[in-house]
Every structure is written in C-alpha cells, then in structure tokens.
C-alpha positions as CSV (number, residue, x, y, z in Angstrom):
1,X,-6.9,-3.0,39.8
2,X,-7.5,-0.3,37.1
3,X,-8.2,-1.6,33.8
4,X,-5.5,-0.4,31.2
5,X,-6.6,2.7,28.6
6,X,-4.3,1.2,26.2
7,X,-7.8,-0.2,23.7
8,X,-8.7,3.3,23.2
9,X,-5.6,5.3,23.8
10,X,-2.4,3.8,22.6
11,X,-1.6,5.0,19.0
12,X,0.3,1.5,18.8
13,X,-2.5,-0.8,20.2
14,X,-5.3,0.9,17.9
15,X,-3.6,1.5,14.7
16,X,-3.0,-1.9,14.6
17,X,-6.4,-3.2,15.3
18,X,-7.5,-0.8,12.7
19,X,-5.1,-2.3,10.1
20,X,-6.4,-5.9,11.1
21,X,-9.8,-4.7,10.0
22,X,-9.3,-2.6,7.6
23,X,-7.2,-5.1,5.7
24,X,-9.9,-7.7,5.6
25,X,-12.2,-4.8,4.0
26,X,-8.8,-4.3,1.5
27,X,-8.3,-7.9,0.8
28,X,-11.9,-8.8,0.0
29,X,-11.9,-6.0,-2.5
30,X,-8.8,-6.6,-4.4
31,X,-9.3,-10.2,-4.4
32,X,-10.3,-9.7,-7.7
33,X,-7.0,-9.3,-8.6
34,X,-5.5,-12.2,-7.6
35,X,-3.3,-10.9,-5.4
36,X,-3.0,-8.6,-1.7
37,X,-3.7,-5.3,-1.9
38,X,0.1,-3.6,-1.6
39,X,0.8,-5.3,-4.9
40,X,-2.3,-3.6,-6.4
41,X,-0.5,-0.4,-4.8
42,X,2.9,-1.2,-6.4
43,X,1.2,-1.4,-9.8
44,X,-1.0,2.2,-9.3
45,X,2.5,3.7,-8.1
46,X,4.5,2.2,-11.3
47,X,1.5,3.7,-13.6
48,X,2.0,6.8,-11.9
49,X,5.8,6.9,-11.9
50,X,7.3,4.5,-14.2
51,X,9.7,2.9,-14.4
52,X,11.1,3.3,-11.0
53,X,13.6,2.2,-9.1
54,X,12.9,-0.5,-6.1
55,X,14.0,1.9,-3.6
56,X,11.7,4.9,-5.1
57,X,8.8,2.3,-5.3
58,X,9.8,1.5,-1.0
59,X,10.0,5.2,-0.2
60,X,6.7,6.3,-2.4
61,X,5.0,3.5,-0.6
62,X,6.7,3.5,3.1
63,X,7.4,-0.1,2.4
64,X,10.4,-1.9,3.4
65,X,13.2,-2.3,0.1
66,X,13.4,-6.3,0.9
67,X,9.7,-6.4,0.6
68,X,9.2,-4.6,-2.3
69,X,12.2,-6.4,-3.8
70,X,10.8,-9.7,-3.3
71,X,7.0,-8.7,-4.7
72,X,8.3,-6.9,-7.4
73,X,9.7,-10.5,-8.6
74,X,6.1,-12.1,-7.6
75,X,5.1,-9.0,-10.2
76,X,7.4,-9.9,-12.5
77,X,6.6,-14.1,-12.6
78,X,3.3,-13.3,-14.2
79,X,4.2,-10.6,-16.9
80,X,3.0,-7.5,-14.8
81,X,6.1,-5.5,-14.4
82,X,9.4,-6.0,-16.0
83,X,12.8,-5.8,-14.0
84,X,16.3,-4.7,-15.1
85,X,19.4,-3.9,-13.8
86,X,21.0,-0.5,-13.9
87,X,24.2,-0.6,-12.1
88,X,23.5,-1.4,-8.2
89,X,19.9,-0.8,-8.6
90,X,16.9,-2.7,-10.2
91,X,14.1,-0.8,-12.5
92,X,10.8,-1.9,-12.4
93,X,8.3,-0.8,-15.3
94,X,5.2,-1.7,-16.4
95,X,4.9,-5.3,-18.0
96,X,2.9,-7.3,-21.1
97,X,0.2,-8.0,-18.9
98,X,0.0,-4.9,-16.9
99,X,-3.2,-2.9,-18.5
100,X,-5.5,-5.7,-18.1
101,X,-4.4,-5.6,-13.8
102,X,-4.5,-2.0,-13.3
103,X,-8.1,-2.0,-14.9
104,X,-9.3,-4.4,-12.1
105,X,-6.7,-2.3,-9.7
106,X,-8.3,0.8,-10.0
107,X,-11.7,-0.3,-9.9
108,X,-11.2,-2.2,-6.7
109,X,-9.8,0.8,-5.5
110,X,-12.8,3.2,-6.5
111,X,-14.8,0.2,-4.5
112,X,-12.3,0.4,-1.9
113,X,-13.1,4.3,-2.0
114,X,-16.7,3.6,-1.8
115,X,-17.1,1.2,0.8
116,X,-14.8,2.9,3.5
117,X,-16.6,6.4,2.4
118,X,-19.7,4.2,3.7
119,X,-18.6,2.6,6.5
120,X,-16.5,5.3,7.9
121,X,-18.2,8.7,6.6
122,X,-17.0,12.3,7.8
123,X,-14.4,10.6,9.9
124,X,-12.8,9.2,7.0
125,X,-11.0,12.0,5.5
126,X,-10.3,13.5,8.9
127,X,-8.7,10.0,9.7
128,X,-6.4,9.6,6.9
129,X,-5.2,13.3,7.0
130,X,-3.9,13.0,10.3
131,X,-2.7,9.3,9.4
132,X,-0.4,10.9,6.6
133,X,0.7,13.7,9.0
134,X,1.4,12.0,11.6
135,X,3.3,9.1,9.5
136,X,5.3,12.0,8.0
137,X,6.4,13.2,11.9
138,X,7.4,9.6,12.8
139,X,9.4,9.3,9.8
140,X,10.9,12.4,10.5
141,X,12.1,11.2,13.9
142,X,13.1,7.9,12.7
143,X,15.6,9.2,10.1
144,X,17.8,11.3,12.8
C-alpha cells in the first residue's frame, strides 16, 4: 500500500499541525500576560478600533461571535475592557486596567515578531501573505 501525501499536501492536515506548534511558540510568549494569546489580540484590536461592537471584534479577528462574547466577559472580570449594551448589541471598550496589559501585549508581540522572524526567516512573510489570501478566498466561498 501507498503511504498517504496527506503530511505534506493537505492544506487541512498541515495548517493544523502548524497551528499546534505555532501556538506553543504563541502561548509561551504571551504568558506574561496572564492569559492565551487571542485575548492579547482582542485587546491590540480594541486599541486599534475602540470601542467596538462584539461582532466587529469576531469579524476583525475571524473569530467565532460566541467566542468572543464569552472572552470579552473573561476581559471584562478583571477591569480590561468595559461592556455595555446598545440595543441588541454589546460594546466593548478599553477598561481601568487596560494600559498596563497592552504594554506587556505589544511587547510579547514584538517578541512574538522576533522569534518566528528567527525561526521561520524568508519563509515567514511569504507564509503569512498567502495565509491571509487564501483565508480571504475561503471566506469568500463560505459566505455564498
């Protein structure tokens, strides 16, 4: 029997073993924050663009509303972003205790930066161009 080409040529089977090790590089830099990564990237996407809606935050980030929803309260537990209702959606804006974490957010990410630059070199940016380009087709052909 043939041994399947799946390891190397399925864009399922590989981007998904990427993402198990590339989020135990992400994880081990954020930890200083206290918390996973994506929350670090809620926060950088509220100081971007604030205050925002929970769907804007889901659709900036290609995360799932319910997700975002439920870290946005995690968020909002310890002071970092503040929540109100407006109508049928929530707002979600920077909180009391937010400067302090997006000083160690952005810095883990300029490590984060750093380290993949290292580990990954030319093949970095060519990677993550075609990753947003071809996220952007699939989400195209989702939404018909």
């Amino acid at each position: 029997m043939t041994e399947h080409h799946f390891y190397h040529t399925c864009a399922y089977f590989t981007a998904a073993r990427y993402l198990r090790s590339i989020e135990q590089v992400a994880n081990q830099t954020f930890a200083p924050t206290g918390f996973k990564p994506a929350y670090a990237y809620i926060m950088m996407a509220l100081e971007d663009h604030h205050p925002a809606t929970i769907m804007e935050i889901a659709t900036t980030l290609g995360y799932e509303r319910s997700t975002v929803s439920r870290m946005v309260k995690t968020l909002s537990q310890h002071q970092l972003v503040v929540l109100a209702s407006a109508g049928r959606a929530t707002t979600v804006d920077l909180g009391p205790a937010s400067a302090s974490f997006l000083q160690t957010a952005n810095a883990c990410l300029q490590k984060f930066g750093a380290q993949t630059d290292a580990y990954l070199g030319a093949d970095k940016a060519k990677m993550t161009a075609l990753l947003t380009s071809n996220n952007a087709k699939l989400r195209a052909q989702l939404a018909k």
